[in-house]
C-alpha positions as CSV (number, residue, x, y, z in Angstrom):
1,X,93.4,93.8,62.9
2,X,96.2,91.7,64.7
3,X,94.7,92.6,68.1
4,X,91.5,91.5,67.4
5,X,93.0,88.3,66.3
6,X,95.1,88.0,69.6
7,X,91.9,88.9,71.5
8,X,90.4,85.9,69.4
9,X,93.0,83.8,70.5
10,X,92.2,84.5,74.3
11,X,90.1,82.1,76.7
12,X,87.4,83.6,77.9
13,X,88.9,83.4,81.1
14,X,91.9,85.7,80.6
15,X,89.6,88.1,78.3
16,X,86.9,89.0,81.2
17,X,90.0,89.2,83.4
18,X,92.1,91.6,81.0
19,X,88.8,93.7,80.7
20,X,88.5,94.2,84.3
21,X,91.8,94.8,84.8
22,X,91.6,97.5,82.5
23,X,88.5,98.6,83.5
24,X,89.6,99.4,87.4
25,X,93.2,101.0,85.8
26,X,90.6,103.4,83.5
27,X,88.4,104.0,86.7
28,X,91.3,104.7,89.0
29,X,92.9,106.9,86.6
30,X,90.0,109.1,85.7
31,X,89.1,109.7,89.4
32,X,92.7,110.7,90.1
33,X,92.5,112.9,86.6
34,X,89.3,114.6,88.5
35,X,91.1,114.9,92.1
36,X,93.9,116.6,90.3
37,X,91.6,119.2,88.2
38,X,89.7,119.9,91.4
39,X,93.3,120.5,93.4
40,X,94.3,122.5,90.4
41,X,91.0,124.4,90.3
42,X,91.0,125.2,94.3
43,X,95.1,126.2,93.7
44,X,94.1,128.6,91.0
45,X,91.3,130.3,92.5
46,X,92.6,130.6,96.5
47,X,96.0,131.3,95.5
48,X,96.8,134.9,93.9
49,X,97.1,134.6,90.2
50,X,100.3,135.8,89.8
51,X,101.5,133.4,92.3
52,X,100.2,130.2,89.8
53,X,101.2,130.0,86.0
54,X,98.7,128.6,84.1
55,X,101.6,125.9,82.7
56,X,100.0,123.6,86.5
57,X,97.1,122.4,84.5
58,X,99.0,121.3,81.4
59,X,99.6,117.7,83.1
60,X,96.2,117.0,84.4
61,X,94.5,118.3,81.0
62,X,96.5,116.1,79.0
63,X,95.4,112.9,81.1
64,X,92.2,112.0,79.8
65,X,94.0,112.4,76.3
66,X,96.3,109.9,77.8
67,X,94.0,107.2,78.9
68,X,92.0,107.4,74.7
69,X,94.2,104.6,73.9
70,X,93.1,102.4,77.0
71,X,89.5,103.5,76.8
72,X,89.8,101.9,73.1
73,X,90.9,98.6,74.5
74,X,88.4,98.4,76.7
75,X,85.5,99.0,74.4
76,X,87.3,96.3,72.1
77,X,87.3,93.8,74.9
78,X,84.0,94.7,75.8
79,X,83.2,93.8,71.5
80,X,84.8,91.1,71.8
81,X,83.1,89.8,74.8
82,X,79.6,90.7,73.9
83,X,80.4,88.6,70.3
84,X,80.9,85.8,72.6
85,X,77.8,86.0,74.7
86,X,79.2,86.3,77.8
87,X,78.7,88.2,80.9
C-alpha cells in the first residue's frame, strides 16, 4: 500500500516516464530472455548431448521468473495511470 501512495505522490510527468522506462527495460529483457532460449535450444540440439549438461538452461529459465516483480510495477503504473485519465 506504500507504493501506491508514492505512485500517488508522482506528477504525471515522472509517472508516464517511469512506466516507459520500465516498459523498454521489460521489452529488452524478455527479447534477450528469448535470444538466450533459442541459443540454448540450437546448443542443445547441434551439439552432442553428452557434450551439454542440462544445468545451461537453468539461467535463462529463471529469467522471466526474474522480471515477475517488474512486470507487477508496470501493470501498477499502468493502474495508476489509467485512474488518472491519461494517455
Amino acid at each position: 500500500m506504500d507504493q501506491k501512495n508514492n505512485l500517488s505522490e508522482l506528477s504525471d510527468e515522472k509517472l508516464l516516464k517511469r512506466r516507459d522506462l520500465l516498459k523498454g527495460v521489460l521489452i529488452g529483457m524478455y527479447a534477450i530472455c528469448i535470444l538466450m532460449i533459442v541459443l540454448l535450444v540450437y546448443i542443445f540440439f547441434y551439439k552432442s548431448y553428452s557434450e551439454v549438461s542440462i544445468a545451461t538452461f537453468i539461467p535463462a529459465m529463471m529469467l522471466p521468473v526474474i522480471t515477475l516483480p517488474l512486470l507487477f510495477q508496470v501493470n501498477t503504473l499502468n493502474k495508476e495511470v489509467k485512474s488518472r485519465n491519461l494517455k
